[in-house]
N, C-alpha and C positions, 0 to 999 in steps of 0.2 A: 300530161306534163307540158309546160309551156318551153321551158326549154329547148330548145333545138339543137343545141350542140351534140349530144349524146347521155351516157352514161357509162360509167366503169362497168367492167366487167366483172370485177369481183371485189369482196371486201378489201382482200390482199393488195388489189391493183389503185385501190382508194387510197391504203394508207401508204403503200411505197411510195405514190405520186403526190401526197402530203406530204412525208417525211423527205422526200428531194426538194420538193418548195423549201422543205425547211431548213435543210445541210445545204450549206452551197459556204459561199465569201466570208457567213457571220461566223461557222463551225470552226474551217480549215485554215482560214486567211486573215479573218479579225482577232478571233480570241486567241488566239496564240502569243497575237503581238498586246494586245491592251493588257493579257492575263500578266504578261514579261512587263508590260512598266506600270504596272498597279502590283505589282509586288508578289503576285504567283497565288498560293492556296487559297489564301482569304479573301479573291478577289471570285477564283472561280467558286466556291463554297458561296457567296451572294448569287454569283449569278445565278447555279441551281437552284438558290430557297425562291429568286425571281421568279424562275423558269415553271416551278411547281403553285408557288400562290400567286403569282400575276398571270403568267404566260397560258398555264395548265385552263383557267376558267375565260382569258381571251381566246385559246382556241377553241373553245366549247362555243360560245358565245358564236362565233362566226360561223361551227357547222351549225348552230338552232337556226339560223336566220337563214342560211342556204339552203337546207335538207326539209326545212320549214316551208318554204317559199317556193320550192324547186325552180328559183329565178336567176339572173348572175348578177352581181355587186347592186348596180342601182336599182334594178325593177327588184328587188328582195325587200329592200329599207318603203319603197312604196308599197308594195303587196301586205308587209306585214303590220302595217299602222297608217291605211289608205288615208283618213282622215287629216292627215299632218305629215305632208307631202314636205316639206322642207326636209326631214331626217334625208332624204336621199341622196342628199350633197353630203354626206359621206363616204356614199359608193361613187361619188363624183369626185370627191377627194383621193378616194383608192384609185382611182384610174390612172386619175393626174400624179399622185406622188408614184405610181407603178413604172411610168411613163417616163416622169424624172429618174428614179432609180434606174433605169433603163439604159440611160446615159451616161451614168457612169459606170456604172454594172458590164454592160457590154464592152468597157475600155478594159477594164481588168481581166472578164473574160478571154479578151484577145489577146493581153500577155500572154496569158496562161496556155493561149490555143498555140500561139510563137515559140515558147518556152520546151511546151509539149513536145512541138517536131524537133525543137534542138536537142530537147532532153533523148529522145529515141533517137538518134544519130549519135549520142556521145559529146554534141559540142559542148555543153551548156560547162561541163566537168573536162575540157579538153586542156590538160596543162600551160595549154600558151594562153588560158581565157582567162582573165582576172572577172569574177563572179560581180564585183560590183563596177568594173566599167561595164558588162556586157548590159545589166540591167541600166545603166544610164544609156546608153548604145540605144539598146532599144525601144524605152519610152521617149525616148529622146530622138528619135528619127522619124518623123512624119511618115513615111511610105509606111514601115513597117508598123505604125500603130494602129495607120488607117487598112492596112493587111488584114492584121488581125480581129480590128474590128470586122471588118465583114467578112472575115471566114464564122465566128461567133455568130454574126445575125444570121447568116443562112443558115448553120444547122440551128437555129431556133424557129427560122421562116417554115425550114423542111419538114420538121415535126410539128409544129403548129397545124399546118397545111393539113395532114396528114387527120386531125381531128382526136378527142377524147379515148379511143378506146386505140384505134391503130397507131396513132401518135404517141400522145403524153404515156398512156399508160404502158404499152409496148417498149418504149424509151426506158421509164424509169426499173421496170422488170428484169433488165439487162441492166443498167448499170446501178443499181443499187447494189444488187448482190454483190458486182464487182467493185463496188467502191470498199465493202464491208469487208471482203475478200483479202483487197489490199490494204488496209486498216491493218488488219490481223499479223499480216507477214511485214509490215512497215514498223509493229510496236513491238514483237519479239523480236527485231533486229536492232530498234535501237534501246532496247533492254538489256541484250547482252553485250553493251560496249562497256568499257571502263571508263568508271566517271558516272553512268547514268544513273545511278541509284542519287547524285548530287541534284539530278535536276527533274525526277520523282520526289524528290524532296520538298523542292522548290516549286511544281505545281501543285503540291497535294497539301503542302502542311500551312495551314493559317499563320499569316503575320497580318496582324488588324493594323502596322502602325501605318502603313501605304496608304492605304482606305480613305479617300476621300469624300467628296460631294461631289466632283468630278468623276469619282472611279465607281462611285453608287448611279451617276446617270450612263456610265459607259456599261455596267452590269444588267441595267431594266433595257436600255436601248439595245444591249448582245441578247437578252433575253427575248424582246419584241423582232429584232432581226431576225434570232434563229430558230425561230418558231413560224416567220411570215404571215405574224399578225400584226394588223392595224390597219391593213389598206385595202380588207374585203378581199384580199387573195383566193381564203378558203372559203367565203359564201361562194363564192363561182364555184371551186373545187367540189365542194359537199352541195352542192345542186345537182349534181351527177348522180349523187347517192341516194339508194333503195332505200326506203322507210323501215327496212328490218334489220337494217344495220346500226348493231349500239354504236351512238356515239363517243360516250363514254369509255369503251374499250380502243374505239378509233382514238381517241385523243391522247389518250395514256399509252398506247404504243408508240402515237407520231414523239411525243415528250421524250420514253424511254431511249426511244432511237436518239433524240439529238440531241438527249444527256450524252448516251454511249459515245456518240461520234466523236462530242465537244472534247469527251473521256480519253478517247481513246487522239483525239488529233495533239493534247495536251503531251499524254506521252508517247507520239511518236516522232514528237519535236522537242521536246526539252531535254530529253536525256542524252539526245545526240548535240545542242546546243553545249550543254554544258561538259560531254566527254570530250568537245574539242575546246573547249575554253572560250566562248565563245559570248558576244552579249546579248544575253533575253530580251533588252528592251531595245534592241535594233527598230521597231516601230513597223511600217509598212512593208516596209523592206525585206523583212523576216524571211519569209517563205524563199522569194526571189537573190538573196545575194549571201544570205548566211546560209541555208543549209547547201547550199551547192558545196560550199566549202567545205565543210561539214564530211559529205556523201563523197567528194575525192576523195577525201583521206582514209574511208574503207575499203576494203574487198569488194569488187562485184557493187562498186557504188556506181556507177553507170545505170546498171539493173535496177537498183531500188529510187533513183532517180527519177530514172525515166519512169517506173512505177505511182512515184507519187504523183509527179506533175500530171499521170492521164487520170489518176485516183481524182486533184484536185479538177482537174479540166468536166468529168463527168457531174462531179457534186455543183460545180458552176454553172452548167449546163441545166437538171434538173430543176435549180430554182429557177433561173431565169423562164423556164418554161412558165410558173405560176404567172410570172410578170406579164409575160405576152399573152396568156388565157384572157384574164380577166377583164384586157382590152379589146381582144378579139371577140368575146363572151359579149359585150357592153355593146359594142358597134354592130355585130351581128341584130341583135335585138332591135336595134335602131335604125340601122339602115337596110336591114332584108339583104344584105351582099351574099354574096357564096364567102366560105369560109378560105377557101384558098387564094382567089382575088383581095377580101382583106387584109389577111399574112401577107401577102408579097407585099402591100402598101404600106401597113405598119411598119415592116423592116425597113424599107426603103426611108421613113417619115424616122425612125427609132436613127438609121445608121446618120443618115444628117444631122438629127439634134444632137448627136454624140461628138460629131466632130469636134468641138470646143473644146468638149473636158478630152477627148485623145489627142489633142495638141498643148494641153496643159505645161506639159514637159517640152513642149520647143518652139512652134512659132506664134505661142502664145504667151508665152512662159510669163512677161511682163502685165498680162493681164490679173487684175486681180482685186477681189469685192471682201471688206473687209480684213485684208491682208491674207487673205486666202485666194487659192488658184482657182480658177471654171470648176475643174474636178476636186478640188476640196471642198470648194462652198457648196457646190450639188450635194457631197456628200453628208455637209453638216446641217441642212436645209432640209432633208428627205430623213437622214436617220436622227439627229438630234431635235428635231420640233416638227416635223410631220408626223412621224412614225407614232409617236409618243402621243401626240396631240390625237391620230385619228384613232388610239385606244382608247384614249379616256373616251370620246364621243359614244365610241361604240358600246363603251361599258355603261354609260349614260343611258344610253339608247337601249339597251338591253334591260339595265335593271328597275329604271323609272319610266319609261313609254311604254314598251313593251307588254301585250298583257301577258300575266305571271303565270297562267293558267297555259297558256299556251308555250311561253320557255318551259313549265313541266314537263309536258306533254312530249314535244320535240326532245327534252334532254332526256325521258327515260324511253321510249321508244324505242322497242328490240333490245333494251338493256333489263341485265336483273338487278340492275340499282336500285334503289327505294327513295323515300320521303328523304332520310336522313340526308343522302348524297345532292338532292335535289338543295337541301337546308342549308347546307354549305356550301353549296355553289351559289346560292343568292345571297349569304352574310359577304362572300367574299366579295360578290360583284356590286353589291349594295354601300359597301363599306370600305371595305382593305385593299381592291383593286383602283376605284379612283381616289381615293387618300393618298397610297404611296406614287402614284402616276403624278397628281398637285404636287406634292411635297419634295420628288427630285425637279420636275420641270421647273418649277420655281426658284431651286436651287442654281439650277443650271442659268436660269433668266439673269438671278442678281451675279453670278460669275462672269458674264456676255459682256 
């Protein structure tokens, strides 16, 4: 095996370390807020049919090319069509757009890591704190953004360091359970408040009239986020992986997990939004300034506080780990470094490029491209036309270069799936996966 990184240790530790790639910012922090101003049921019901006919045959695609190749992001796209070596600047593309998400990824991170220690002391719900000066307070004071920023990069530096099987995968085996854990105890609590059966109502039951062309590129883009495909995340990941391990079964767990998550993050914030009257479509905010409100006004809200923010803190953590593999995976292969002299470098190169977007909110606050802040335009750059962009490639890439015989091969391998399974993963990716990828991008272009 060419890789030098390592290998998982187990199926299990493959797909929890998937399934953390895949729950992070897009599960617990984004869809909560776009699902509240795209109108609730009929927004998340798109996202799922995404999640299942786009998202389900992009994550396939990326373990055939990694587990294929047993290579990380770029030497995968050369190894498997050596003759047409351009394809690679896709794994070149993942790098880079990993790298940018990175940036702004790691700013939110560090609220959240900020949030966390106030949330377990009790301040964040402390009567004298008005929840949304504290969240202006703290985005909005340089020491403490540039704090949290590099308390986030080093425990991503420190597990990186650490390598595939002690690291990532050790990492996510602890807290997956425990994110899952607190999921559970987080959605029978705001189940049984009054009022919440109003905003189970509200995420779960279809109103098509919200439904935009905006709200259809915000559901494929929540769909490609929370899956972390398009940037070659999981060919790095699934290069780790045993030849006897079905893919197939790997893919449709990591999917069902961050249906469940998306599921379960839906109603463990809407029902307490709505028992306190509160508004769904607060926007970014959501997490940080409305539930704190929210969470004083119960029993023993301290506890489910502090509970969620380390719930959300872990699921941000996990994916960002995919972020910094795939670069650390790239660079390894390239420059022969030790794995741990890389990480510190990366972090170090990661925590400076970020300062822009964690100054967004103050002493930069006047900058801005397109009538957007550092940390907006990063973000509409990397998720609205990167992300989207480097699926359709990939899905290009997979179903017309690609030879056919060999996606077979790779896609049924250690699976009892058959022809048929094989037939509909190629109509999708031949057809209905870059059709509806054109058809919102384009949308999205003429709305720009």
């Amino acid at each position: 095996m060419s890789q030098k990184n390592g290998q998982w240790s187990s199926k299990l530790g493959f797909i929890l370390a998937s399934a953390g790639a895949a729950i992070g910012l897009g599960a617990i922090w984004k869809l909560p807020y776009v699902t509240g101003q795209s109108g609730g049921g009929a927004f998340f019901l798109i996202f799922v049919l995404f999640t299942l006919l786009i998202g389900l045959p992009m994550l396939l695609s990326e373990y055939i090319l990694g587990r294929g190749t047993q290579s990380e992001a770029v030497t995968a796209y050369k190894k498997v069509v050596p003759t047409k070596q351009g394809w690679a600047w896709i794994g070149r593309m993942g790098v880079l757009g990993c790298f940018l998400l990175l940036t702004f990824y790691s700013v939110v991170g560090g609220w959240i890591f900020i949030y966390s220690g106030l949330g377990v002391t009790g301040a964040v719900i402390d009567p004298a704190v008005n929840p949304s000066n504290l969240f202006s307070d703290i985005i909005g004071t340089p020491w403490i953004t540039l704090l949290g920023l590099g308390l986030f990069t080093l425990a991503n530096v420190v597990v990186i360091s650490l390598g595939v099987q002690n690291g990532i995968e050790k990492a996510n085996k602890w807290m997956m359970p425990l994110l899952f854990f607190m999921f559970v105890v987080l959605v029978v609590r705001a189940l049984t408040l009054d009022g919440a059966m109003e905003g189970v109502k509200f995420f779960l039951w279809p109103d098509f009239t919200h439904i935009t062309g905006k709200a259809l590129l915000e559901a494929l883009g929540q769909s490609f986020f929370g899956l972390a495909v398009g940037f070659s995340c999981l060919v790095t990941y699934s290069s780790y992986l045993k030849k006897d391990v079905s893919l197939p079964n790997s893919a449709g767990s990591v999917v069902m997990l961050t249906v469940l998550v998306s599921f379960f993050a839906g109603l463990a914030i809407f029902p307490v939004v709505f028992a306190f009257d509160l508004e769904p479509a607060a926007g970014p905010g959501l997490l940080f300034m409305v539930l704190p409100t929210a969470f004083s006004q119960m029993p023993f809200g301290e506890v489910f506080l502090a509970m969620f923010l380390l719930l959300f803190l872990f699921a941000t953590l996990t994916s960002s780990f995919s972020l910094y593999e795939i670069i650390v995976a790239a660079f390894i292969e390239k420059w022969h470094m030790s794995r741990t002299s890389l990480t510190m470098l990366l972090g170090v190169v990661v925590f400076i490029a970020a300062i822009p977007s964690a100054l967004s909110s103050s002493l930069l606050a006047d900058v801005s491209f397109f009538g957007k802040t550092i940390f907006d335009a990063t973000d509409f750059l990397v998720s609205n036309l990167m992300l989207p962009l480097g699926n359709l490639l990939i899905a290009i890439f997979i179903a017309y270069v690609v030879d056919k015989e060999f996606v077979k091969k790779e896609l049924l391998m250690g699976s009892k799936m058959g022809q048929g399974y094989f037939m509909t993963y190629r109509w999708l990716m031949l057809i209905v996966v870059p059709c509806v990828i054109i058809v919102v991008l384009l949308n999205m272009l003429l709305q720009f």
